[in-house]
Residue, then its C-alpha position, 0 to 999 in steps of 0.5 A: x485292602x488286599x493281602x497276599x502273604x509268599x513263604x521264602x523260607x522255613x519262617x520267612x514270609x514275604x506279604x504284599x499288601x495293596x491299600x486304597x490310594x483314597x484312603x491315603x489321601x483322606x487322612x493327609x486332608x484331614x490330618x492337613x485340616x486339624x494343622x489348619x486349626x493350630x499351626x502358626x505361619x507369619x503373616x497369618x492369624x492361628x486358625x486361619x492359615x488355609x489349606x493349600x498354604x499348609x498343604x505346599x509347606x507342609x503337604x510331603x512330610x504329612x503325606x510320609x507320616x501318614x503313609x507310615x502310620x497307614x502301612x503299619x495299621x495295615x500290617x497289624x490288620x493282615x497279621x490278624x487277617x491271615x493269623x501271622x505273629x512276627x517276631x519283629x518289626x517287618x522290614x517294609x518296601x514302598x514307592x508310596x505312589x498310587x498306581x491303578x487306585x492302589x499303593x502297593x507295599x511288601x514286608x519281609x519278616x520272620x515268623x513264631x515257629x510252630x512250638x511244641x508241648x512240653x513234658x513238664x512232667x518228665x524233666x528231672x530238675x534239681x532244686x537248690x535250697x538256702x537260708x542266710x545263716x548268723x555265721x553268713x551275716x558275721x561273715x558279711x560284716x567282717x568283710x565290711x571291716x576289711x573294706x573299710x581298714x587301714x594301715x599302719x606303718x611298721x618296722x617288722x618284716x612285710x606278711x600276709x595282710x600287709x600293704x608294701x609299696x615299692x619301686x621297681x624295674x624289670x627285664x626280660x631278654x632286650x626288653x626292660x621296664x621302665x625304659x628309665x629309672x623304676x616304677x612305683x606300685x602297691x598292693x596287699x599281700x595275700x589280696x590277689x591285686x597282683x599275682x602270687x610270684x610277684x606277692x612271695x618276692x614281696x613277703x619277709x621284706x623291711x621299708x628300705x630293702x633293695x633285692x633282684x628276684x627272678x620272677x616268672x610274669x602270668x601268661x595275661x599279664x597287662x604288658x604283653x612284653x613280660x607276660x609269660x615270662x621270667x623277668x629279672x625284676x629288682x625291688x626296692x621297698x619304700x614302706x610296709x603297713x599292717x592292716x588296722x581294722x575298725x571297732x564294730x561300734x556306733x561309729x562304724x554303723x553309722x557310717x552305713x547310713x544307719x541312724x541309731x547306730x545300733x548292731x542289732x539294726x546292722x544285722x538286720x539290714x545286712x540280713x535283708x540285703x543277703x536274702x535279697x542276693x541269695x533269692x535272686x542266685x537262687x531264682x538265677x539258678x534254677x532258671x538257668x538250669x530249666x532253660x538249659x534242659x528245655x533247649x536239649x530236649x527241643x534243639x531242633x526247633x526251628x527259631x528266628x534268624x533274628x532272635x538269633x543274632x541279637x541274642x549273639x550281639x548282646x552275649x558279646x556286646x557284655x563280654x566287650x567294653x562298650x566303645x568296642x564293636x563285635x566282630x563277625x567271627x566273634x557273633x559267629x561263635x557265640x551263635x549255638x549258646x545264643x540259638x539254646x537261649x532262643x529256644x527257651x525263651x521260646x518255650x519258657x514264652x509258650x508255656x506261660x501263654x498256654x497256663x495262661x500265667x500273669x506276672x505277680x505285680x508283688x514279685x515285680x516290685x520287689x525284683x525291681x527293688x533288688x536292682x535298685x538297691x545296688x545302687x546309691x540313689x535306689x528310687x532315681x533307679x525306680x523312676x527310670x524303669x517306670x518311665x522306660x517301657x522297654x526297660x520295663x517289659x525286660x524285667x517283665x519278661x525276667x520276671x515271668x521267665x522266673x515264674x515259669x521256672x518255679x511252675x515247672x519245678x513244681x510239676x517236674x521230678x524235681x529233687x532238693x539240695x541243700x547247699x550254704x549261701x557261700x556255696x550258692x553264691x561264691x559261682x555268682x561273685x566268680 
């Protein structure tokens, strides 16, 4: 086979590779004999099927896949040849026609840039420190309550805590809502479903109110004909209700799957579930913090184009909703954050590979574990990822992307802060 490899670019290359047309035609034989063994035509006992019925049925699509297989073990030959690492698969050109005893077949690819060592020493890094607090495990409980209220009607005037449902319609110059008759909504007061103009005009108000406010709209409001403005809204309120919550007692505890319905074993459990979130906040942070220090200090890496604009697509892809494709300008704008992402994943990458680190199979499963608890049938998650290679080598690499973060802490001038687990984690709930 022969190997010839053209630079087109900083990591560009362009490979060509001339492969033997014998070699082609002596795996379609063999690979037309092993059907000759299993494949089943009418008018033909198994096994007996010969060749060049096979062959003429058959013979184009075994030709494609074993050309296919044959270029792809070849490419995988010359990288190690010539000492090549692609960032991706190759986009591969072929006539797949013979021509002088050869089939000729040239690859485009982008190629590892060339990393440097980093000075792990050097990098100022400060850790953040928290542990998970009875007061955090009240708090927690309490906010369980408040999920699990409900509400009572009540004669007194609507506050904050109350549900009020009401009818209303507004105006803003020639436009009004409803074209006809009112609309029907709901919300707590104080709870943030609304917004806090629309809340005051709810407030000190009794079921069988009517009123006019003027009532200024927030600039995202949802329809785009009253947002940012000062409307003319009249209410009418249909009910108030105060919130009633439950006893933390067998029956509530239950009601989380606990068995023994005991509070003790809430505790517990609760404790258990907030170590995990404050853990991953953690992990998350310092990782983010690591890996932003890398990208300044070496942004003028040269990094894959390709990496470049997958990471941009994916940034973007998770601010869309998933029926709606990303536009060019979007992708455009999202390329410095996705190129500072590149380049330490790089070298988060390079510095695993040269400390020779492995991932902790224990800090794997229990990072697996955290993912599926978020779930209602965690083990159905467990399953997904064990059969999903992919799946798998992502949170293969977010593992390892910890670990090389931790490592780096631990050999950098790294400081501690000691912070609350709301301080930690009130960024990370946004």
């Amino acid at each position: 086979m022969q190997v010839s490899v053209e630079q087109v670019g900083k990591l560009e290359r362009k490979m060509t590779l001339k492969i033997p047309a014998d070699r082609l035609e002596s795996q379609v034989s063999s690979r037309i004999a092993e059907m000759g063994r299993t494949v089943r035509l009418k008018g033909f006992r198994p096994g007996k099927v010969p060749s060049n019925v096979i062959k003429q049925r058959y013979g184009a699509q075994v030709r494609n896949e074993v050309l296919s297989d044959l270029i792809g073990t070849s490419l995988n030959e010359a990288f190690e040849q010539e000492k090549l690492r692609p960032v991706a698969q190759p986009s591969v050109d072929t006539t797949g026609e013979a021509e002088d005893g050869e089939i000729a077949c040239t690859a485009t690819f982008e190629i590892m840039p060339e990393l440097p060592d980093v000075d792990v020493a050097g990098m100022e890094i400060e850790r953040v420190t928290a542990e998970v607090t009875d007061k955090d495990i009240d708090s927690m409980i309490e906010t369980l309550r408040l999920q699990r209220r409900s509400f009572d009607p009540v004669d007194r005037a609507s506050e904050s805590g109350d549900f009020v449902m009401f009818d209303y319609s507004a105006v803003a110059g020639d436009y009004r809502f409803p074209e006809d008759g009112t609309e029907r909504a709901g919300s707590v007061i104080g709870s943030g479903t609304l917004f806090d103009a629309l809340d005051d005009a709810l407030s000190g108000r009794s079921a069988g109110d009517k009123y006019d406010a003027d009532i200024l709209f927030p600039e995202d409001f949802g329809n785009e004909s009253l947002a940012g403005k000062t409307a003319s809204v009249h209410i009418s309120i249909a009910k108030v209700q105060q919130p009633k919550l439950p006893e933390i007692d067998e029956d509530f505890v239950r009601a989380f799957g606990i068995g023994d319905g005991q509070v003790d074993t809430l505790r517990t459990e609760v404790r258990a579930n907030l170590k995990r979130e404050l853990e991953a906040a953690l992990a998350g942070r310092l990782k983010g913090q690591v890996a932003e220090k890398l990208a300044e200090m070496h942004d003028d890496i040269d990094v894959p184009r390709v990496m470049v604009e997958s990471e941009a697509r994916g940034l973007v892809a998770n601010s869309l909703p998933k029926d709606q494709e990303p536009t060019p300008e979007m992708l455009q704008s999202a390329e410095p954050m996705a190129r500072k992402r590149v380049i330490a994943a790089l070298l988060l990458g390079e510095i695993a590979r040269r400390e020779d680190m492995q991932v902790d199979q224990k800090r794997l499963g229990e990072t697996l574990g955290a993912i599926a608890s978020t779930y209602e049938e965690p083990e159905k998650v467990v399953e997904l990822y064990n059969n999903d290679p992919q799946l798998m080598q992502g949170l293969h690499n977010r593992v390892m992307e910890d670990q090389v973060a931790v490592w780096i802490a631990e050999h950098a001038k790294t400081t501690e802060k000691q912070m609350s687990f709301d301080e930690v984690m009130k960024p990370q709930r946004g």
